[in-house]
N, C-alpha and C positions, 0 to 999 in steps of 0.2 A: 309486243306483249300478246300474249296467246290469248284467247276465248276463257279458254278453261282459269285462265289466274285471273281475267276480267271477271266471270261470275263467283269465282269464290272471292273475290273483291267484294263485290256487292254482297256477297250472301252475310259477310261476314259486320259491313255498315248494316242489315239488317236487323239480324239476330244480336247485337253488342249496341242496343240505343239505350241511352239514359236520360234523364229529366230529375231537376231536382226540383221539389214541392214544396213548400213550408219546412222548408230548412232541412227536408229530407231526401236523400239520393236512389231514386227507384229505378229500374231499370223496365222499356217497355216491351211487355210480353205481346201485344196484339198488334197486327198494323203497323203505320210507320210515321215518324213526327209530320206531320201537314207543314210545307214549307220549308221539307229539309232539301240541301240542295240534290238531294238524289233522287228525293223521295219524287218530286216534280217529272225527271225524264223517264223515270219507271211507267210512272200513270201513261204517258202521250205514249211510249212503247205498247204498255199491255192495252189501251186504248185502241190502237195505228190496226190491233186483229181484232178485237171485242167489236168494237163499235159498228163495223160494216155490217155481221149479223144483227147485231139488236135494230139498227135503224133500218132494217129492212122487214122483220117483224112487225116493227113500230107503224110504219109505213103501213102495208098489208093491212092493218088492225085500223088501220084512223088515228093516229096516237099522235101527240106531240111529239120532240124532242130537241132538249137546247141545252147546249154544252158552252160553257167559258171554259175554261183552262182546265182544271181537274174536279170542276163541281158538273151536276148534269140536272137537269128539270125534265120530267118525265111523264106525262098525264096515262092513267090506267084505268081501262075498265074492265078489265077482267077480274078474275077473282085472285083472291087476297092468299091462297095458295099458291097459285100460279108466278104472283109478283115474289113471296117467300121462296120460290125456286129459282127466280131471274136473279134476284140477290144474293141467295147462296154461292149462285154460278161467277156473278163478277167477284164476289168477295175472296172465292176460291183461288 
């Protein structure tokens, strides 16, 4: 199987999630189900590049950081602009 039909695989589990609510069938426009089984190896992937910069900032600064599986704990003392940029970036 080629690269290219593996990510349009994936693109395609992404963008087509559904969830039914109170009886109602939505479909999810943001992000991706917590504990789908995809959703799981994506994180450790985009984690495997993200992570090595952030915990070396993190480090540098004095900062905590503790990760389990795809949750992470973070202590911050910089400014509250600065964390709104770190976040934008992973959400990215």
């Amino acid at each position: 199987i080629k690269i290219a039909t593996i990510l349009q695989l994936v693109r395609l589990v992404l963008d087509e999630q559904y969830f039914i609510y109170n009886y109602n069938f939505y479909r999810q426009t943001t992000g991706s189900a917590s504990g789908s089984s995809l959703t799981i190896p994506l994180v450790y992937i985009y984690l495997f590049y993200w992570q090595p910069d952030l915990l070396e900032d993190l480090i540098n600064k004095n900062e905590l950081f503790f990760r389990y599986r795809d949750e992470a704990f973070i202590t911050w003392n910089r400014s509250e602009d600065e964390l709104r940029t770190l976040l934008a970036m992973a959400n990215a």
